[in-house]
N, C-alpha and C positions, 0 to 999 in steps of 0.2 A: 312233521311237515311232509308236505307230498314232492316228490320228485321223480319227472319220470310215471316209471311205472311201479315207481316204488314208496315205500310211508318209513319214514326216521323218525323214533323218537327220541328222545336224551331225558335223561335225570341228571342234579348232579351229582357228581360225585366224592369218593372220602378217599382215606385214608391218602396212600402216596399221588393221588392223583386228588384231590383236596382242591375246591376252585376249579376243577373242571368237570366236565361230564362226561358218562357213560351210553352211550348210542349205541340201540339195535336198529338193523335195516330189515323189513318186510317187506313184501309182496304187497301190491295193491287189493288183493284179488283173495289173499288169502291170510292166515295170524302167523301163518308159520317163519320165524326168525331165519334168512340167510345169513345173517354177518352180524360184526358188533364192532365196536370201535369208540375208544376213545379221545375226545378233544382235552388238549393238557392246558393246565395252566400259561404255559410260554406260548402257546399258540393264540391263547385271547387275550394277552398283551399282544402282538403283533392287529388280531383285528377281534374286537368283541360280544360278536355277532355268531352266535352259536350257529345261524342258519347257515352264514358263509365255510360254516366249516363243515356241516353233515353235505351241501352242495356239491364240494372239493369231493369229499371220501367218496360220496355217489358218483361222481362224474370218473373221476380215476378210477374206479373199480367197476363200471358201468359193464363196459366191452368182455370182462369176466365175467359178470352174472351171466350174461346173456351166450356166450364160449359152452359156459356149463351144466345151459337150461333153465335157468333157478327164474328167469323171465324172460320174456316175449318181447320184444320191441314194436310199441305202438305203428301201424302204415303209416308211410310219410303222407303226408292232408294229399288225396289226389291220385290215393294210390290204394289199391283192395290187393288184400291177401286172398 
């Protein structure tokens, strides 16, 4: 999925984490992997929608990518960099 300025993928995943997935976060722009993160099992009982959960991780860790360079934040519509 895209968000942002960023692409999530998930598989799922095995062993201890069985029933959930495993998500890398990417760049738009480029392959190269910043982050990784797992959705557990007990989180897709609460809601089963894997996109609401890569959403969540992107949204909370957002303000850090962009702290650390790893991306750019799009101009707000109306506004030129």
């Amino acid at each position: 999925m895209e968000y942002k300025e960023l692409k999530i993928s998930c598989i799922p995943d095995c062993g201890e984490n069985e029933g959930g997935y495993f998500c890398e976060v990417h760049t738009q722009d480029c392959d190269d992997r910043i982050d990784c993160f797992c959705i557990h099992p007990f989180e897709l009982e609460e809601n089963p929608d894997p996109e609401h959960w890569m959403r969540e991780y992107a949204e909370n860790n957002y303000d850090a990518y962009v702290r650390e360079g790893l991306i750019t934040p799009a101009p707000l519509q109306g506004q030129s960099m």
